[in-house]
C-alpha positions as CSV (number, residue, x, y, z in Angstrom):
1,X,-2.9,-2.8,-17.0
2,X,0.6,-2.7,-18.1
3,X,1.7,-2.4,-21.4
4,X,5.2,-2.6,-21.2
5,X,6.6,-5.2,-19.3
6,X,10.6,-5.8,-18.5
7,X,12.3,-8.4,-16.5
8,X,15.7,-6.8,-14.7
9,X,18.8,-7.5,-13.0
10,X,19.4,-5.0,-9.6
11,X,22.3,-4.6,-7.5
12,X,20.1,-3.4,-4.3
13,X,17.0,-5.0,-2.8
14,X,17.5,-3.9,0.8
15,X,17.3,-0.2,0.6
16,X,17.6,1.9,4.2
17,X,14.5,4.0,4.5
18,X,13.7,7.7,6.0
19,X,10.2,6.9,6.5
20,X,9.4,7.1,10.4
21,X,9.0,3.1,11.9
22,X,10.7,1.4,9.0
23,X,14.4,0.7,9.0
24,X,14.7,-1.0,5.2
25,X,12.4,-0.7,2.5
26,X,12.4,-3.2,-0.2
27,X,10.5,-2.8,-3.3
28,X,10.0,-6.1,-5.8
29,X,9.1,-4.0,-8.5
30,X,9.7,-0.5,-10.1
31,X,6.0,0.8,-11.9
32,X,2.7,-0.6,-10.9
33,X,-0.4,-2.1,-12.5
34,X,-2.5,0.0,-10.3
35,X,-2.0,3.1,-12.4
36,X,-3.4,5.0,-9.2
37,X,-4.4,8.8,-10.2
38,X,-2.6,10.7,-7.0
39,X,0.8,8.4,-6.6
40,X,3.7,10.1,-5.8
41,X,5.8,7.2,-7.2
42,X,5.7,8.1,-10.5
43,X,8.8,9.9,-9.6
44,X,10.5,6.7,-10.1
45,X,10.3,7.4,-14.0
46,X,13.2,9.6,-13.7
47,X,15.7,6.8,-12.6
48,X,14.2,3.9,-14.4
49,X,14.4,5.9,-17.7
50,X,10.5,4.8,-18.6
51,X,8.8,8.0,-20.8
52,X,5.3,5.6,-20.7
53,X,2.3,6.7,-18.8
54,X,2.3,5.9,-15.1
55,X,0.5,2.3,-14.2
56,X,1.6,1.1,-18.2
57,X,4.8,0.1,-17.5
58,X,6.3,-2.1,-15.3
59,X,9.8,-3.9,-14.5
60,X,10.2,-6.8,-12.3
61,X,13.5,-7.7,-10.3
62,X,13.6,-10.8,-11.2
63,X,16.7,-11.8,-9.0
64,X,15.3,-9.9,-6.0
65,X,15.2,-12.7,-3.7
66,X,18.4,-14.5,-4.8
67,X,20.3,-11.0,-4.0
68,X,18.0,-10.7,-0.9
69,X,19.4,-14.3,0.7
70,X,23.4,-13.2,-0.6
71,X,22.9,-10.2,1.5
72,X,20.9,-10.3,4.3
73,X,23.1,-11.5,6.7
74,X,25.3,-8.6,6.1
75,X,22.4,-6.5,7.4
76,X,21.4,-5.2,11.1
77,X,18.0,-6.3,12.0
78,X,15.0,-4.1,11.5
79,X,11.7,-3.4,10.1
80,X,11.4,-3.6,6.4
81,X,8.6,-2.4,5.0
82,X,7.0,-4.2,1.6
83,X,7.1,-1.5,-0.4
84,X,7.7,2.1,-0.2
85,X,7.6,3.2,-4.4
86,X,5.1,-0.1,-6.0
87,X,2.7,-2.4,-4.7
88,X,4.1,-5.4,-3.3
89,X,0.7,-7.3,-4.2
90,X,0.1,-5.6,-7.6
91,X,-1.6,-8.3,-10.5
92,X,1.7,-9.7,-11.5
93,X,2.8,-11.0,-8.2
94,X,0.8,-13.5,-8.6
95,X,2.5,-15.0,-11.7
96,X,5.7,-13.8,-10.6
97,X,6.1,-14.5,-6.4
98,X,8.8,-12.0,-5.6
99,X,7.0,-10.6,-2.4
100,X,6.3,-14.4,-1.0
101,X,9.7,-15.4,-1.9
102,X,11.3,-12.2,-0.1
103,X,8.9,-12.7,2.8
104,X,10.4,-16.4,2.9
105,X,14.3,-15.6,3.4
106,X,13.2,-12.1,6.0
107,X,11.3,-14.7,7.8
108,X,14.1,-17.3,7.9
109,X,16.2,-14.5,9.1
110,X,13.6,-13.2,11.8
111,X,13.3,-9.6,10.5
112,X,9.9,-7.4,11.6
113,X,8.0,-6.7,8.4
114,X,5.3,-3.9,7.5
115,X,2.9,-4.7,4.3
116,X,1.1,-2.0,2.7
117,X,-1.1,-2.6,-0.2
118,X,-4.5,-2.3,-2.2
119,X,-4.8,-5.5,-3.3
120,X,-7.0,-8.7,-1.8
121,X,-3.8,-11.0,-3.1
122,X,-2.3,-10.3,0.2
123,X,-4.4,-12.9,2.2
124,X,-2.4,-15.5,0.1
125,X,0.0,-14.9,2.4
126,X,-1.5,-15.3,5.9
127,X,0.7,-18.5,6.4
128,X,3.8,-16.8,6.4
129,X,2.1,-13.6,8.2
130,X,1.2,-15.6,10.7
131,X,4.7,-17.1,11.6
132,X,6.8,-14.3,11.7
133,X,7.2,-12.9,15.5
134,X,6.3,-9.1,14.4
135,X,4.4,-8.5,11.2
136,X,1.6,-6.1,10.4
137,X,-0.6,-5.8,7.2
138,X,-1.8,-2.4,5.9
139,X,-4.7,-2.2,3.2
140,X,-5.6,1.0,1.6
141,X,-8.9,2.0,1.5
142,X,-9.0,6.0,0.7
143,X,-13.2,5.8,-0.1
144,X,-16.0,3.9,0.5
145,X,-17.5,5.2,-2.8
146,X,-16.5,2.3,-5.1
147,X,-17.4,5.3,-8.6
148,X,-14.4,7.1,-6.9
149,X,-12.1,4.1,-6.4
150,X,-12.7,3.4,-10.2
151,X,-11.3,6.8,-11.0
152,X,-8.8,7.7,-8.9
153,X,-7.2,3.5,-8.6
154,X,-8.5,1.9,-11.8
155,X,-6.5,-1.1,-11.5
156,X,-6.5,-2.2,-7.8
157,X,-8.7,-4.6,-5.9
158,X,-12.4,-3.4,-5.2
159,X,-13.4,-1.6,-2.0
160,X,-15.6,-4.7,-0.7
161,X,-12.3,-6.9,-1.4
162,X,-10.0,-4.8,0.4
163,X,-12.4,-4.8,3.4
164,X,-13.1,-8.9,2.9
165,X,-9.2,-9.1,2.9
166,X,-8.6,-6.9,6.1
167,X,-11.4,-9.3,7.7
168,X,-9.6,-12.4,6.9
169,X,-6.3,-11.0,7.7
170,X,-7.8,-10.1,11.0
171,X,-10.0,-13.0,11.8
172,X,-6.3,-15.1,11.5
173,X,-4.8,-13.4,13.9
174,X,-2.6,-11.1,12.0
175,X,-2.2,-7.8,12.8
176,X,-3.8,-5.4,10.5
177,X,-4.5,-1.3,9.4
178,X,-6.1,0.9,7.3
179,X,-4.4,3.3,5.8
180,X,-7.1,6.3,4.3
181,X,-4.9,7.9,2.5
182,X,-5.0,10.3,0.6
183,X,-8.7,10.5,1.9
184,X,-10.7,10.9,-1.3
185,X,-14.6,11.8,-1.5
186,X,-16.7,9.7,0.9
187,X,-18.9,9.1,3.7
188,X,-16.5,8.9,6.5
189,X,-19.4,7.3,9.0
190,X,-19.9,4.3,6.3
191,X,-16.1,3.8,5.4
192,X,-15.6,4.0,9.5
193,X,-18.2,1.2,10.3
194,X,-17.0,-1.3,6.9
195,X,-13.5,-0.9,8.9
196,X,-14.4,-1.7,12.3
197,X,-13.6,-5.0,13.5
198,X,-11.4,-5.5,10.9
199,X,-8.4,-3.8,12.2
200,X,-6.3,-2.7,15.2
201,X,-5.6,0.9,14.2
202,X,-6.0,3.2,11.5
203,X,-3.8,5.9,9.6
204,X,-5.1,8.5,7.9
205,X,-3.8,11.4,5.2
206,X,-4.1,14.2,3.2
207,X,-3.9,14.4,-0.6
208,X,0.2,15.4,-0.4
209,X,0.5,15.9,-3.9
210,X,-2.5,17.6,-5.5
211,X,-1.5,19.2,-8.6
212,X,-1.3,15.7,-10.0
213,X,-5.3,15.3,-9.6
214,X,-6.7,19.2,-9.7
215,X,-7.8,18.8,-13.2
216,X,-9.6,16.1,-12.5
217,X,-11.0,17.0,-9.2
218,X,-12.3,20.2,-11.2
219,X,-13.3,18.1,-14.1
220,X,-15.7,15.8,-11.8
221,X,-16.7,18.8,-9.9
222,X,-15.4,17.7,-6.4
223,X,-12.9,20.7,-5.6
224,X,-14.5,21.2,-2.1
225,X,-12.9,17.8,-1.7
226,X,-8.9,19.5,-2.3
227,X,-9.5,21.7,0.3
228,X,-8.4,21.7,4.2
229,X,-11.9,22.6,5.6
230,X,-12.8,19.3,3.6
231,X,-9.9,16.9,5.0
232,X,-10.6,18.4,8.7
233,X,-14.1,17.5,8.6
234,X,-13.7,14.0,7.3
235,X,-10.5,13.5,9.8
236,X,-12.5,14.6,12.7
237,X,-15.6,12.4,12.4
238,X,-12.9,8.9,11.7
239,X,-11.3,9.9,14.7
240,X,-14.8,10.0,16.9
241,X,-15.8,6.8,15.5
242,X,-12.2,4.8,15.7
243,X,-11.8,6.3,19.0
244,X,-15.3,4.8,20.2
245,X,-14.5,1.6,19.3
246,X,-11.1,1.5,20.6
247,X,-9.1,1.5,17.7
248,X,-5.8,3.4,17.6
249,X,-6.0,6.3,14.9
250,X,-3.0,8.0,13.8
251,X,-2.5,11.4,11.0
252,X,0.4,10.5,8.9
C-alpha cells in the first residue's frame, strides 16, 4: 500500500492518446496502490519528481473532475479510456471518487468510455456503465495461479474477484474483456474456462518490458516463462478455446 500520499492541483485531465481505439486518456491519479512487479508506468516517476518505490506513493488530482466539467465542452467527442498510466479503481478511489465523478460529467456529455482495471471496485459502477450509449469494461487477469498474482500484483483484487466482478459486469448487461496481459505463469485451459461466459472478447500480451522482472523470474525459477516459445504456446491454446466458444480474441 502507499506510503506517501499527496493531494494535487493539475492543469490537464483530458489528455489526447496514441494508443490505437482511444481518442483521450484520462488518468485520476499519478502512482498506484497496486505496486504491480512488470508496470511500465513507473515511468511516470520522472515527471512527478517521486524518488519512492513504485506502488508506495501516490498523488491524487483532487480537482480532476471540476477541471474535467470547465473543459469538456471545448473537446471533440471520442473515446476516453479510464486510465492509460494508474488504475482508475485502485484502493483509494473508494475514499476518494474521482473515477465515478469523471464518469458522471463524460456521461452527461455522451462521450464513449473504455475501463481497464484489476480491481473488483469497478462493479460499483454498473449504474453509470449501464447508461452510457458505448461503454466497455476491461479486467486484468494475467494468471489463474492466485501464488503468481501475489507476486507479480501484491496489491490488487484477487483472481476469483476479478472473475466474480467480470461476471456481474456481464450478467448486467455491460459490455466486458479480459485483458491477459502480460500473460504470466498459468494454465491457459483453466484461466480460459474461469473467463468464459463472462466476457465478449479477450486481449492478450506479452511481457513488453522484461528486464523489470528477469531477476525475479530467475529468482523463482520460471525463466522458460520470459521466453517466446513460452508466450506462443500459452497464446495458441487461449485462442482455440476463446475461438470455440465464440469469443472475439485479439494480440495487443
Amino acid at each position: 500500500m502507499y506510503q506517501v500520499l499527496r493531494e494535487i492541483e493539475v492543469k490537464n485531465i483530458l489528455v489526447k492518446s496514441g494508443i490505437p481505439g482511444a481518442t483521450y486518456c484520462l488518468n485520476p491519479y499519478v502512482g498506484c496502490e497496486h505496486a504491480c512487479r512488470y508496470c511500465y508506468a513507473r515511468f511516470m516517476k520522472r515527471f512527478s519528481k517521486h524518488e519512492e518505490k513504485w506502488g508506495s506513493f501516490v498523488d491524487v488530482k483532487i480537482n480532476a473532475a471540476h477541471l474535467l466539467r470547465k473543459i469538456i465542452f471545448r473537446a471533440k467527442r471520442g473515446e476516453v479510456l479510464l486510465s492509460s498510466v494508474c488504475d482508475p479503481y485502485q484502493p483509494l478511489e473508494k475514499k476518494y471518487e474521482l473515477t465515478r465523478a469523471c464518469l458522471e460529467i463524460l456521461l452527461q456529455n455522451d462521450f464513449p468510455v473504455s475501463i481497464l482495471t484489476k480491481s473488483s471496485l469497478v462493479v460499483r459502477d454498473i449504474d453509470l456503465f449501464l447508461s452510457f450509449s458505448q461503454c466497455e469494461v476491461g479486467l486484468t487477469v494475467t494468471t489463474d495461479n492466485e501464488r503468481m498474482r501475489r507476486i507479480f500484483e501484491p496489491n490488487a483484487s484477487t483472481i476469483k474477484e476479478r472473475v466474480e466482478a467480470l461476471a456481474k459486469l456481464h450478467r448486467s448487461g455491460v459490455k466486458t474483456y479480459a485483458f491477459i496481459g502480460p500473460i504470466l505463469p498459468q494454465n491457459p485451459e483453466k484461466l480460459a474456462n474461469m473467463l468464459v461466459g463472462k466476457v465478449n472478447w479477450i486481449m492478450v500480451d506479452k511481457m513488453n518490458y522484461p528486464w523489470l522482472v528477469k531477476n525475479l523470474y530467475q529468482k523463482l525459477r520460471i525463466g522458460y516463462a520470459l521466453t517466446e516459445d513460452y508466450f506462443e504456446e500459452v497464446k495458441q491454446i487461449l485462442r482455440e478455446i476463446f475461438r470455440k466458444n465464440q469469443i472475439q480474441f485479439e494480440v495487443v
